[in-house]
N, C-alpha and C positions, 0 to 999 in steps of 0.2 A: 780614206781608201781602205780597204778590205785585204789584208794580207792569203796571199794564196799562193804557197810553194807548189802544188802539185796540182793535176786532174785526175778523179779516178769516174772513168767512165764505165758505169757497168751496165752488163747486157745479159739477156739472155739465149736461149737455146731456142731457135724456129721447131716450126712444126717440123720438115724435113730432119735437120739436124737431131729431135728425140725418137724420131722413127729410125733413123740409120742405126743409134745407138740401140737402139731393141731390136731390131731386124739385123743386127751385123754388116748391108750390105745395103745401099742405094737400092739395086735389083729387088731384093729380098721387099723391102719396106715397100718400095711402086706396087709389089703384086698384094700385100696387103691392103694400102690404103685403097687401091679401085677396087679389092673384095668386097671390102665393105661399102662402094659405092661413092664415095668421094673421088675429086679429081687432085692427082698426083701433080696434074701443069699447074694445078692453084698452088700446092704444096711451094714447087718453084719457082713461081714467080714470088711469093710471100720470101722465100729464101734469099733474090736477087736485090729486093726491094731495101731489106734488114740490111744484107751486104752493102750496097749503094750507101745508105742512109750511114753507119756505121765508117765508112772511109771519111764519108762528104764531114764527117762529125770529128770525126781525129785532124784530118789536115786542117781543121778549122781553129784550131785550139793553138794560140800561140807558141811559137820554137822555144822560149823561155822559161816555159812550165815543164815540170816533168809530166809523162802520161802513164796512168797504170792503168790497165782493163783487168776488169776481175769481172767473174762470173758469177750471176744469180745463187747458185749453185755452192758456191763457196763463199759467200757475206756471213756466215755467222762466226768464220775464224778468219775475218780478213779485221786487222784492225785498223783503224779511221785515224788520220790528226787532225788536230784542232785547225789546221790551217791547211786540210785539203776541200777542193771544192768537186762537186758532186755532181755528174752530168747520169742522168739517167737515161737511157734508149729504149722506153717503153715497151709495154705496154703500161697501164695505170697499174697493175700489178706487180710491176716490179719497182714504183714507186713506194710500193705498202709494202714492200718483204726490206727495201734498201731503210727506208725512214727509223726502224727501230734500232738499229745499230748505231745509228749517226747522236751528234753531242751538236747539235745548231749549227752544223756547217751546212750553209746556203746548195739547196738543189735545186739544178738547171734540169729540169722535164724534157726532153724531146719525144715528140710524135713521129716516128720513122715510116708508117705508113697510113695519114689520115684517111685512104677512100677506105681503111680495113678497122679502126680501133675510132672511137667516138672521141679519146685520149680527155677525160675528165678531167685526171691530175696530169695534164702534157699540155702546156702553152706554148710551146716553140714548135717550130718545126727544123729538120736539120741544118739550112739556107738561114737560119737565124744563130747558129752557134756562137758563130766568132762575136756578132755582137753582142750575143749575152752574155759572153765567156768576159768580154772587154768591161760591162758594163758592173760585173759583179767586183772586178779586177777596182776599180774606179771608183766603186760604190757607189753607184749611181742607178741603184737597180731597185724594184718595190718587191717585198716578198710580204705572202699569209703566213703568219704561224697557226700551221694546225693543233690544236689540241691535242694530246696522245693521252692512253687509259696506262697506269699501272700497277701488276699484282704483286704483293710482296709476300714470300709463305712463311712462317714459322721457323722452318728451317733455316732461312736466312735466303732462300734463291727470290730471282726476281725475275719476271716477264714483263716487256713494252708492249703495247699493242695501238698500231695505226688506224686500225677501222674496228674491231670487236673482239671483245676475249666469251671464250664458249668455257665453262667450268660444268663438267659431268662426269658422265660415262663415257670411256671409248668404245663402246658395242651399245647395240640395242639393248639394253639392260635398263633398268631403275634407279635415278639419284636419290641417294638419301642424304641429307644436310641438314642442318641446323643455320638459317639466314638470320644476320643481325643490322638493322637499318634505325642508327640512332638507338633511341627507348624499347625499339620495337624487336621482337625474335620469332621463329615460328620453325620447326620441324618441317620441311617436305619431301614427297619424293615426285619426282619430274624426270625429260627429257635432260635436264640442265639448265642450267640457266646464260643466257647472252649480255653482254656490254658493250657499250657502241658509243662510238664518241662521234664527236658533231658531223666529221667526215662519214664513218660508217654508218648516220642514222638513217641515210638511202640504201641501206644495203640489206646483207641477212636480216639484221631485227627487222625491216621494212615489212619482213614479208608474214610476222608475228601481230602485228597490226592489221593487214591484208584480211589475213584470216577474222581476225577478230570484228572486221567490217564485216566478214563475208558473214558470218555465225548471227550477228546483230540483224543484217538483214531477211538471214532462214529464219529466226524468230518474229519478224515484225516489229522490231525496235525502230521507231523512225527517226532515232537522235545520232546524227551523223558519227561518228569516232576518227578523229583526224588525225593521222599519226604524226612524230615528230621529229622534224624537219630542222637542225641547229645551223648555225653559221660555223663555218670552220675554228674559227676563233673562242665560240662560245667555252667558258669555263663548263662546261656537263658535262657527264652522260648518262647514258639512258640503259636501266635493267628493265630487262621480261624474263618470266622463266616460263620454260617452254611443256604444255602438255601437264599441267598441275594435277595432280592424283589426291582427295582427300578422303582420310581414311580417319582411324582410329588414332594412328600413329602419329599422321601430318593434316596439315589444314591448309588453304590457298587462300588467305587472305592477303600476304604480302608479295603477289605475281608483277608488279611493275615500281616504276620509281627512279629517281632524278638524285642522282649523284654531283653535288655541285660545291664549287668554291676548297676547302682543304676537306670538306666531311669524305667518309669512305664507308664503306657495307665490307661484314665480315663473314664466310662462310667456311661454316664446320663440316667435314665430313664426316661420314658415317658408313660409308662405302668399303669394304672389306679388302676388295682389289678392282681395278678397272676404272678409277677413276683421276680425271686427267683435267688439266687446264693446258690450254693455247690459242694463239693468237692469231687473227687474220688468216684461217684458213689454214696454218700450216700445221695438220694435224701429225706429222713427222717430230716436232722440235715441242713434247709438251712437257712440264711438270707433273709429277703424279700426284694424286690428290685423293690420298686411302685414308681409311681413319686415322685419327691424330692430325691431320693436315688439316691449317687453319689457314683462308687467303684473306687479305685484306687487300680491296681494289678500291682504288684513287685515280683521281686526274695526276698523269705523271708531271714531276716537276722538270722536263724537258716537253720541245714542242716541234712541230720539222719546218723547218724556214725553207718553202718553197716559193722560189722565185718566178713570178706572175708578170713582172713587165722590167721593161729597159727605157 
């Protein structure tokens, strides 16, 4: 059996609910979103749907457990126990913001409105809570462990990332760095460079590849370039660095490359101010990374146990 003192069920904010907050006023935010063209009745029904799903998900959860709800919003100073279990109320996005805070305590996914979210990382739907709440309780439940990426700087701080870490500039500006893979180093300057773990290698980097089929094909390369595609599990990941510039300075030979098993890529910066690492999209929560700043990124030695079936 699976010890589990608490549920912390966290959610996020509807489209309705961050419009209210930036418009001050239900009124206010309707006359904006139809300005723009959009219908305000989807706004609410997506609001009702969230609500519904979110009751149906609380009363489902046995009278035995304690229930915390925390907000998307606030996961980076909400801290976790080892013996709380983790229901998430989708979207897949808020499976990747909740995953980096957690220490392997088992997430329960819900899909709160399948005709609206594909729900990738959401196998449940809310009518299945109590018995995956029961099944995890029991131990009787199958979960993936995902693979997570992690960067560790110089400093001593450290960043998790569920689907990709971006290491560059935060403006339109020039990376300058020094990349170290194994034997190999090389000066560039770029866009940044991306990291993707087996999860994220359908994602941003996906579309680093895209491009590099599309480029193959403007040229008349008929040798297919197939991007790469991991099992969640896979010990990888995968770098590209984006927009390679070779000059005098930097050269673009070392632009891709397979991070695997304990090995890890180390980069220097060179960048005077304005350069930044973070994670998954949240360009809000990042690490600076100005000259002197050295990262080393690895497969991190935690993984997110998400739970796939009962």
């Amino acid at each position: 059996m699976t010890t589990v003192e608490k549920a912390v069920v966290v959610t996020r904010p509807t489209r309705l609910q961050e419009s209210v907050k930036r418009y001050n006023t239900k009124a206010q935010a309707k006359f904006y979103v139809e300005k723009r063209g959009q219908s305000f009745q989807d706004y609410e029904l997506e609001e009702d749907i969230y609500e519904h799903s979110r009751d149906h998900v609380l009363k489902a959860i046995p009278r035995d457990l304690k229930i915390q709800i925390v907000d998307r919003n606030f996961l980076p100073n909400y801290l976790f126990s080892p013996k709380d279990l983790i229901i998430c109320l989708g979207q897949d996005g808020l499976v990747v913001n909740t995953a980096k805070y957690l220490e392997g305590q088992p997430v329960i996914a819900i899909n709160p409105d399948p005709d609206r979210f594909d729900g990738v990382l959401l196998p449940f739907l809310p009518d299945q809570t109590e018995a995956a709440v029961q099944a995890v309780m029991n131990g009787k439940f199958q979960a993936r462990n995902l693979t997570m990426a992690r960067v560790d700087m110089n400093d001593g701080q450290k960043l998790y990332a569920f689907n990709d870490l971006f290491i560059g500039p935060r403006s339109h500006i020039t990376a300058r760095y020094t990349i170290h893979d194994g034997e190999r180093s090389e000066r560039q300057m770029s866009s940044g460079i991306l990291v993707a773990t087996p999860a994220g290698s359908t994602g941003w980097i996906s579309s680093l590849f895209n491009q590099t089929r599309g480029i193959a094909r403007f040229q008349g390369d008929g040798s297919p370039l197939a991007g790469m595609r991991l099992e969640w599990e896979d010990q990888k990941l995968v770098y590209m660095v984006r927009e390679p510039f070779a000059s005098k300075w930097s050269k673009t030979e070392m632009v891709a490359g397979v991070i695997e098993g304990t090995n890890s890529i180390s980069v220097e910066s060179h960048m005077s101010e304005s350069g930044v690492i973070f994670s998954d999209g949240m360009e809000s929560d990042f690490i600076q990374f100005n000259t002197g700043s050295v990262a080393r990124i690895g497969i991190a030695e935690k993984s997110t146990t998400l739970v796939v079936k009962f």
